[in-house]
N, CA and C of each residue as an Amber inpcrd file, in Angstrom:
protein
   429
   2.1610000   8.7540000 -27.3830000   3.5690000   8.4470000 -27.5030000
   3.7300000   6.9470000 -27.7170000   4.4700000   6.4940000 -28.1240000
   4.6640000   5.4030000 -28.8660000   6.0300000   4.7570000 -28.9390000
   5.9620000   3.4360000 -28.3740000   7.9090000   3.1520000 -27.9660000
   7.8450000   1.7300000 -27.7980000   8.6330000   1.4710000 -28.8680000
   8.9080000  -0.0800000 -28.9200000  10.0730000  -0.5270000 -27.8250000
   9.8040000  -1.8890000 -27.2350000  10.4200000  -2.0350000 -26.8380000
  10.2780000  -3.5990000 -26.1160000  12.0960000  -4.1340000 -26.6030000
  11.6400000  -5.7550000 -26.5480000  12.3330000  -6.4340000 -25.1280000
  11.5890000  -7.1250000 -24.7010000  12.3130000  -7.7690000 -23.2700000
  11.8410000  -9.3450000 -23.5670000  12.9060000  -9.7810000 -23.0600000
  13.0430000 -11.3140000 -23.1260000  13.1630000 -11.8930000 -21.6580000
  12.0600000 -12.7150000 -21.0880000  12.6970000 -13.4560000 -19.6500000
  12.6080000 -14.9850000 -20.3300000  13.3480000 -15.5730000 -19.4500000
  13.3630000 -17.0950000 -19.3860000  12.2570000 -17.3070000 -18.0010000
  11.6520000 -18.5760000 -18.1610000  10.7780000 -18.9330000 -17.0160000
  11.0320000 -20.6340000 -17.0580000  10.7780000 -20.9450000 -15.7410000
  11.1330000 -22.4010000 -15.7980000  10.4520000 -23.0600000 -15.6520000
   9.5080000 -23.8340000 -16.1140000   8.2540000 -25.0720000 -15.6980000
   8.4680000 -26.0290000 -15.8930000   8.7200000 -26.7100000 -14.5420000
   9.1810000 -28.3450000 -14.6160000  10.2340000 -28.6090000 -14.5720000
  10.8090000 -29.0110000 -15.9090000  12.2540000 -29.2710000 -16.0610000
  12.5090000 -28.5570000 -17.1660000  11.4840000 -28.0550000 -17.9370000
  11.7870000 -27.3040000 -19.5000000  11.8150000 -25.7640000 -18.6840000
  12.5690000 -25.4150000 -20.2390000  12.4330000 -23.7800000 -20.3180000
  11.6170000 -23.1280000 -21.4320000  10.8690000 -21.9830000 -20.9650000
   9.8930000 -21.2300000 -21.6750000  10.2860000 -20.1050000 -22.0870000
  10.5710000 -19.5070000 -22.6830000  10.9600000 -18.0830000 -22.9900000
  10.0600000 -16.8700000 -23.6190000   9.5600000 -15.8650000 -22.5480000
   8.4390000 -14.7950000 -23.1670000   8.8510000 -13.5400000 -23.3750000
   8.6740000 -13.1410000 -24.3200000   9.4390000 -11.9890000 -25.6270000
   8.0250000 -10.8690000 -25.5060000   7.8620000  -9.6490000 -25.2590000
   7.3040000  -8.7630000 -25.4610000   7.5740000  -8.2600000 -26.6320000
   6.4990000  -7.7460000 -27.9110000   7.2180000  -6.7620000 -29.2500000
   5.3350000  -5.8450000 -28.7810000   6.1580000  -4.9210000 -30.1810000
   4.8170000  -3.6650000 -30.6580000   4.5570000  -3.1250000 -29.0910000
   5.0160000  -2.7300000 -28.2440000   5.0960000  -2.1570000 -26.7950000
   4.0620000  -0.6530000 -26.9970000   3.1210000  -0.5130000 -26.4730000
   2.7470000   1.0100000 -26.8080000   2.2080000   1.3460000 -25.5590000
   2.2510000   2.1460000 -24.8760000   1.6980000   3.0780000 -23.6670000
   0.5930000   3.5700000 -24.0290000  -0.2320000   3.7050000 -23.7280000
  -2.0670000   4.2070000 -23.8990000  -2.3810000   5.1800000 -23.2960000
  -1.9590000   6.2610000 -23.3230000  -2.4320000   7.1660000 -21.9800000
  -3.9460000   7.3460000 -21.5760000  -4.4110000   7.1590000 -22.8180000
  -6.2850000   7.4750000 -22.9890000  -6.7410000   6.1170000 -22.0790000
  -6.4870000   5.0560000 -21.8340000  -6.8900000   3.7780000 -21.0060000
  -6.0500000   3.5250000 -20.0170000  -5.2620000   4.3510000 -19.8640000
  -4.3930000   4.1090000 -18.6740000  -3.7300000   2.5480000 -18.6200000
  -3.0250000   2.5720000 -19.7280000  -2.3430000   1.0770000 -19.5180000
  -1.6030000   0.9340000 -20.5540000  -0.8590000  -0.5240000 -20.5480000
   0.2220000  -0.2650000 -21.7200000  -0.0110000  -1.6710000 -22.6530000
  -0.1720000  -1.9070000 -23.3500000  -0.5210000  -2.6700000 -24.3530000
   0.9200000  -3.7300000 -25.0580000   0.9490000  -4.5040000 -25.5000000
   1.7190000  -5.9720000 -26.2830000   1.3280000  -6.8550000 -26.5400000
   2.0890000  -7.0030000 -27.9830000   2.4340000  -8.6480000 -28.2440000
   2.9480000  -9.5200000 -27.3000000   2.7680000 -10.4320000 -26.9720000
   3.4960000 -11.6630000 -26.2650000   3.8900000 -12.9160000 -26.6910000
   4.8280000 -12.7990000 -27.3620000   5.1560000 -14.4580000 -27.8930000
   6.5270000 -15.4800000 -26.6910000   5.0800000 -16.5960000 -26.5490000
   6.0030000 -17.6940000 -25.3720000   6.5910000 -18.7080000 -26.4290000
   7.8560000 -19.0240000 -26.1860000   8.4380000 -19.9070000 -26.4990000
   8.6450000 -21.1000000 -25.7570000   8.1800000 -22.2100000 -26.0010000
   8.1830000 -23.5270000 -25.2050000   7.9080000 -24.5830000 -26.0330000
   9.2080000 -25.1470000 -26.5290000   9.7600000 -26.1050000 -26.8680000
   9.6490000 -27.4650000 -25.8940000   8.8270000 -28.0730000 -26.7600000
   8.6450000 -29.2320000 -25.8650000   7.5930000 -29.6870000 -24.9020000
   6.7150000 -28.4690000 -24.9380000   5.3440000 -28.4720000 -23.8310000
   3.9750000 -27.8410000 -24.5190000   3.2050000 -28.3380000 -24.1870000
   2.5390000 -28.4010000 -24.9840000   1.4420000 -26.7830000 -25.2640000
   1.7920000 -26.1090000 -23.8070000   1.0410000 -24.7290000 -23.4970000
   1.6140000 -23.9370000 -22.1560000   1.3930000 -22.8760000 -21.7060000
   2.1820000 -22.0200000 -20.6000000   0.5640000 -21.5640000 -20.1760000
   0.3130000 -22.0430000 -18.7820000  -1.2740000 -21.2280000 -18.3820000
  -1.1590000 -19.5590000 -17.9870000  -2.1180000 -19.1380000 -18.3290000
  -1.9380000 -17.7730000 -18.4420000  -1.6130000 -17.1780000 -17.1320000
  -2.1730000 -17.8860000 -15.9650000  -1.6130000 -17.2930000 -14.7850000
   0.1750000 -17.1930000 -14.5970000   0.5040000 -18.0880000 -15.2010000
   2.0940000 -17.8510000 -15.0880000   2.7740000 -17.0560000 -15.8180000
   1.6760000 -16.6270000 -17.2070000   2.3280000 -15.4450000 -18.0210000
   1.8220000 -14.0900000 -17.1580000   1.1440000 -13.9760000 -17.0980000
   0.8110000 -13.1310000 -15.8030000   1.7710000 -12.4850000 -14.6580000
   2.4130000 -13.8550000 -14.3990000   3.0800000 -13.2110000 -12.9730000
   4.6200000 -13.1840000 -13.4630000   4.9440000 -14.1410000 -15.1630000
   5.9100000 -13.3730000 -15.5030000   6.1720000 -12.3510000 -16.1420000
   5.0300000 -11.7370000 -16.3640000   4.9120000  -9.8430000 -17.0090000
   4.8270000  -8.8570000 -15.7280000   4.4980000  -9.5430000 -14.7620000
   4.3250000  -9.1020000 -14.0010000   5.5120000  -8.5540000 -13.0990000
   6.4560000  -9.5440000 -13.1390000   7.9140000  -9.3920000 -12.3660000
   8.7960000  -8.2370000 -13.5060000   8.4130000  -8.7220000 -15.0380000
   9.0700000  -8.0340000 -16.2510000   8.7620000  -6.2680000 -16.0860000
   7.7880000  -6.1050000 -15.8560000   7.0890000  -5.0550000 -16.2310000
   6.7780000  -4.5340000 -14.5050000   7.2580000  -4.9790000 -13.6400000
   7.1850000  -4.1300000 -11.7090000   5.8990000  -4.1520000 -11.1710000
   5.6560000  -4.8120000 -11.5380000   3.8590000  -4.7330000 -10.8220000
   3.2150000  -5.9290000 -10.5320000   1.9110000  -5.8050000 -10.2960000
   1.2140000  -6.9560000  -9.8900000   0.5190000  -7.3630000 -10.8220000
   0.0870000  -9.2160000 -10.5390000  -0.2170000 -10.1090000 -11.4650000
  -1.8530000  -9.5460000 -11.8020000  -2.3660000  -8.9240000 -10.9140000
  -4.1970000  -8.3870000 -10.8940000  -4.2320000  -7.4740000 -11.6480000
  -3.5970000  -6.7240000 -12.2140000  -3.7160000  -5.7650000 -12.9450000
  -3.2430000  -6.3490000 -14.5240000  -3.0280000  -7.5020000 -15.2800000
  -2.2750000  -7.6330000 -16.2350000  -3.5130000  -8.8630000 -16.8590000
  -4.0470000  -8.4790000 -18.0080000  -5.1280000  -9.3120000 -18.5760000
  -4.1970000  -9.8420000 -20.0910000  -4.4450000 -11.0930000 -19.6490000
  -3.9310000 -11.8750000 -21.4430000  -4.8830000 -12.5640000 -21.8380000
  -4.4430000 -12.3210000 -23.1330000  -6.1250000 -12.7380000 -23.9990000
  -5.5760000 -13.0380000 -25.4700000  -6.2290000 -14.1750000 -26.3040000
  -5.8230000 -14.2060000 -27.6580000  -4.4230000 -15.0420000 -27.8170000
  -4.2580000 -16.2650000 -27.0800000  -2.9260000 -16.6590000 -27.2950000
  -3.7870000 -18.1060000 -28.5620000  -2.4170000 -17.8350000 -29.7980000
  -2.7120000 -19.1900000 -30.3790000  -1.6890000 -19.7300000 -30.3630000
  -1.7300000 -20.6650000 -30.9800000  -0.2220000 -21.5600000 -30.9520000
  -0.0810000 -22.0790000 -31.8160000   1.3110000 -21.7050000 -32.7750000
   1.4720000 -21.9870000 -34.0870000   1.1670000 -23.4610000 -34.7660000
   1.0840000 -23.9370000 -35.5190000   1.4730000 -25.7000000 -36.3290000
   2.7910000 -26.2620000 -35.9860000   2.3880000 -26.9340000 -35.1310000
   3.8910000 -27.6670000 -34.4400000   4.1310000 -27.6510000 -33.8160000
   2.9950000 -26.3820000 -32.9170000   3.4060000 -26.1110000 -31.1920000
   4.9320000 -25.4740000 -30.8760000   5.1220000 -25.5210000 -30.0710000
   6.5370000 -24.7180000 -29.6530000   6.2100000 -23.4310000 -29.4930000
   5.4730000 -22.6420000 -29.7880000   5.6460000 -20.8050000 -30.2300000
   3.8840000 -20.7370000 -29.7870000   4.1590000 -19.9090000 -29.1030000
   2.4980000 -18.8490000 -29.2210000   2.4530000 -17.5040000 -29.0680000
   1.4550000 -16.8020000 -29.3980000   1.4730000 -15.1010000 -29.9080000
  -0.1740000 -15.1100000 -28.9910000  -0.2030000 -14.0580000 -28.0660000
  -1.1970000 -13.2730000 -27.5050000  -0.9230000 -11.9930000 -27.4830000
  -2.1090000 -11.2400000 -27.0540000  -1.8860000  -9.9240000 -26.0390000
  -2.1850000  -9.9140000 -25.0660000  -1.4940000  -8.6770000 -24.2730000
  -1.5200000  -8.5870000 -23.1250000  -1.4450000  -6.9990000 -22.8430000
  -2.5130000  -6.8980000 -21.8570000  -2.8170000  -5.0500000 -21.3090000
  -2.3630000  -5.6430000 -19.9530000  -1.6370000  -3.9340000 -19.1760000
  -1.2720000  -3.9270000 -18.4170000  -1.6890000  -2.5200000 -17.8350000
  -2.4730000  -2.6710000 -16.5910000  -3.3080000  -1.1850000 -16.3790000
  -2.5330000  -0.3440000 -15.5980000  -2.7630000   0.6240000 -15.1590000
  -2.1460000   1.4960000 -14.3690000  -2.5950000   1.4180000 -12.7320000
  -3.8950000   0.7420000 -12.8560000  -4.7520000   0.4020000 -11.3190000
  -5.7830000  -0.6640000 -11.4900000  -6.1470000  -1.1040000 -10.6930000
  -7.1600000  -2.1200000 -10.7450000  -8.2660000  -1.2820000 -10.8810000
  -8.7130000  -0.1860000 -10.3900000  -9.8430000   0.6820000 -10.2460000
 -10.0740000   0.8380000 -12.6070000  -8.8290000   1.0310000 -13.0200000
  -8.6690000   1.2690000 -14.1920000  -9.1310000   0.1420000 -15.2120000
  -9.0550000  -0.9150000 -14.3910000  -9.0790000  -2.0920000 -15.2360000
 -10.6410000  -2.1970000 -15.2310000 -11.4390000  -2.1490000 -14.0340000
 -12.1960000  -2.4720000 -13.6380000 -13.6930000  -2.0030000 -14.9450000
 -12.8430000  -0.4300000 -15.0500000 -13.6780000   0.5570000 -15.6550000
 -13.6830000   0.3590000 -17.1200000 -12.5710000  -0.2550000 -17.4320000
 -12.3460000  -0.1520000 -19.1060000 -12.0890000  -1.4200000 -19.8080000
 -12.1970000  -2.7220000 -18.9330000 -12.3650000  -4.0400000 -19.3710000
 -13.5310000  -4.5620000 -19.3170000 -13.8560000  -5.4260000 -20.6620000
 -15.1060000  -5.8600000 -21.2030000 -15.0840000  -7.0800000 -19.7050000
 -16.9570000  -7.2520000 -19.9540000 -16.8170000  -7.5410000 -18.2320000
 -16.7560000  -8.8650000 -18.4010000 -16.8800000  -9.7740000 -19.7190000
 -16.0310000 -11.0080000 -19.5540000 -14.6800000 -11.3900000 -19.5520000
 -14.2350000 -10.3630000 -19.7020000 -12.3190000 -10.4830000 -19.3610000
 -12.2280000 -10.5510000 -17.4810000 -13.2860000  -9.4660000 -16.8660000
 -13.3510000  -9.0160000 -15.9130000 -13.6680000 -10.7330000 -15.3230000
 -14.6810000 -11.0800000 -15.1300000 -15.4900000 -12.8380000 -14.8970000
 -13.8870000 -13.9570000 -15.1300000 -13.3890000 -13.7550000 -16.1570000
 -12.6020000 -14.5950000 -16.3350000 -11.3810000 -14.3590000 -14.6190000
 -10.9430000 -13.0950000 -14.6340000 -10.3720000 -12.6990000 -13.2300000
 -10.8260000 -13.2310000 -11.9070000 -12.1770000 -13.3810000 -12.3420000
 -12.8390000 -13.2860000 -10.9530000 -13.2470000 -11.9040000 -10.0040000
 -13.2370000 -10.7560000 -11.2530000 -13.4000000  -9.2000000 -10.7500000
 -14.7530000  -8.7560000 -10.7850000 -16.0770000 -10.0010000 -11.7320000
 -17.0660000  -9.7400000 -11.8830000 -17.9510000 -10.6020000 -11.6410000
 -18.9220000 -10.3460000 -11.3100000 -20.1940000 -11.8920000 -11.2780000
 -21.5960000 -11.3350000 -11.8350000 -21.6260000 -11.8260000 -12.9940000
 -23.2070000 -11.1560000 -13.5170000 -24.4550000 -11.3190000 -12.6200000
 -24.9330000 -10.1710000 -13.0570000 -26.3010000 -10.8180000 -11.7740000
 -27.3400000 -11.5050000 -12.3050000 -28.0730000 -12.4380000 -11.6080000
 -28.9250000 -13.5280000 -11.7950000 -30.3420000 -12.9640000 -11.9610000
 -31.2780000 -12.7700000 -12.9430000 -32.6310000 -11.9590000 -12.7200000
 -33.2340000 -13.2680000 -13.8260000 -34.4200000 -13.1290000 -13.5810000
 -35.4230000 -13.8260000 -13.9700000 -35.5700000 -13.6270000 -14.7940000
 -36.3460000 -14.6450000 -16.0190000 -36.5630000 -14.4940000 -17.0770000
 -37.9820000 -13.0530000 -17.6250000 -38.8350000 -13.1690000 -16.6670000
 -40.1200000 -12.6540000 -16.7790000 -38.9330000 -10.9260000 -16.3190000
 -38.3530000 -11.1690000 -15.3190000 -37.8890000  -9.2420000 -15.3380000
 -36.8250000  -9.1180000 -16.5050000 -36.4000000  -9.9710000 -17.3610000
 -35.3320000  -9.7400000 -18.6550000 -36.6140000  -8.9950000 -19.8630000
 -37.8400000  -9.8360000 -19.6320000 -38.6420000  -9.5470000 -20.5820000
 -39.2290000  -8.1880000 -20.1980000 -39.7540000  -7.8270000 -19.0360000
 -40.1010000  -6.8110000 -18.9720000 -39.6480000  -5.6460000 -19.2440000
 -38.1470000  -5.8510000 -18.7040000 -37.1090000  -4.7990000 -19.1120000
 -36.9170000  -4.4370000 -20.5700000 -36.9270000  -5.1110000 -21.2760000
 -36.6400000  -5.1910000 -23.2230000 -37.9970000  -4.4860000 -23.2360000
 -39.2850000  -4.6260000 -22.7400000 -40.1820000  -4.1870000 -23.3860000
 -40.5280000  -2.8830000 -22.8730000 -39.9640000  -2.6120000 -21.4560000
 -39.7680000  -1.1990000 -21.0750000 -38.8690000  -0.0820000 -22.2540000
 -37.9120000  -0.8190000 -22.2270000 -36.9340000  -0.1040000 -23.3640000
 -37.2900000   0.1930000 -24.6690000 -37.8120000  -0.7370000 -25.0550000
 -38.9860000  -0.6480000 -26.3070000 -39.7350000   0.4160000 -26.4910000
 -40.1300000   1.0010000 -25.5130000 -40.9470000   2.5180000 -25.8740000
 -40.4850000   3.7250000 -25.7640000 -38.8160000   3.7640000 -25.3670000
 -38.0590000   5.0200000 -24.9390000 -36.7510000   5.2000000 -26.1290000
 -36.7980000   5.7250000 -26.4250000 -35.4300000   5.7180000 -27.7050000
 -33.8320000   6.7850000 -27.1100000 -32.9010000   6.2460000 -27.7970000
 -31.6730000   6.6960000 -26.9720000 -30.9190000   6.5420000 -26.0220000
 -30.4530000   7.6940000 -25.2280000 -29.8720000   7.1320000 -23.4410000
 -31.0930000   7.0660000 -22.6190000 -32.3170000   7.5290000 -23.0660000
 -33.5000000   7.6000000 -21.9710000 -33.4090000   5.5150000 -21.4970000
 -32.9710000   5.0140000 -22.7300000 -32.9610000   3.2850000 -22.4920000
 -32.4670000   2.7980000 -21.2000000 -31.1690000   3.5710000 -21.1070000
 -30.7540000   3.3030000 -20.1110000 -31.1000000   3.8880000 -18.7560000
 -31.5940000   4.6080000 -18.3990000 -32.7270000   5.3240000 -17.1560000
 -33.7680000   3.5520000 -16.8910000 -34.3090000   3.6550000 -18.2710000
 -35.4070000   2.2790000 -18.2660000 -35.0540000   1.5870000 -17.9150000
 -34.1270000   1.0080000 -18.5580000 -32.9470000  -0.4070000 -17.9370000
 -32.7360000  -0.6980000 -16.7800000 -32.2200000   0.2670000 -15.9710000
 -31.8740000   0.1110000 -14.3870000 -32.7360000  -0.3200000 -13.7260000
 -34.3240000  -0.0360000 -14.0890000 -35.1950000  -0.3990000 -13.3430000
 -35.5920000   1.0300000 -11.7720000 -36.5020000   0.3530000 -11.3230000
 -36.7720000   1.5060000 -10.2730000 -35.9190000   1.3460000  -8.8700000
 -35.7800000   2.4860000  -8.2280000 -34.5900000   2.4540000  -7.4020000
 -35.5410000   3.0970000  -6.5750000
């Protein structure tokens, strides 16, 4: 299902005003979350940090700032205007499962793990002799 739909808040930083416009609105049922454009308007400053677009999609849209990933903001020639997206999950458990795990790191929802160079190599060369999902059995290593 598929439903446009545009909301405008004002936000205040500093002494200026910012203004963030949601377009292309679509609900995802298959990822459990709802997907947008985000264009901030801020005249006069030079950028809006994403934590504050965050917690103003967050107030826009009834939910919490942990569940709402923005990603992809540029900012036009001349500054004033920028265009990102922004997913908005249905649970953190949801996000957890279906966000690439450097979106996840950027949150602070992930921490890669630290392994040695000699067990990176071993592992590639374990995998090396098994073809398919058997790779991943190899991969994990022994348990």
């Amino acid at each position: 299902m598929v439903s446009l739909v545009e909301m405008a808040n004002d936000i205040c930083i500093d002494d200026r005003t910012a203004t963030i416009r949601t377009r292309k609105f679509l609900t995802n049922r298959l990822l459990q979350r709802r997907q947008m454009v985000v264009d901030i308007l801020h005249p006069g400053k030079a950028n809006i940090p994403k934590t504050e677009v965050r917690e103003k999609l967050a107030k826009m849209y009834k939910t919490t700032a942990d569940v709402i990933f923005c990603f992809g903001f540029k900012t036009i020639f001349g500054g004033g205007r920028s265009t990102g997206f922004a997913l908005i999950y249905d649970s953190l458990k949801d996000a957890k499962m279906i966000e690439p795990k450097y979106r996840l790191a950027r949150h602070g929802l992930y921490e890669k793990p630290k392994t040695s160079r000699k067990q990176r190599k071993e592992r590639k060369n374990r995998m090396k002799k098994v073809r398919g999902m058997k790779k991943l059995k190899v991969g994990t290593g022994k348990k």
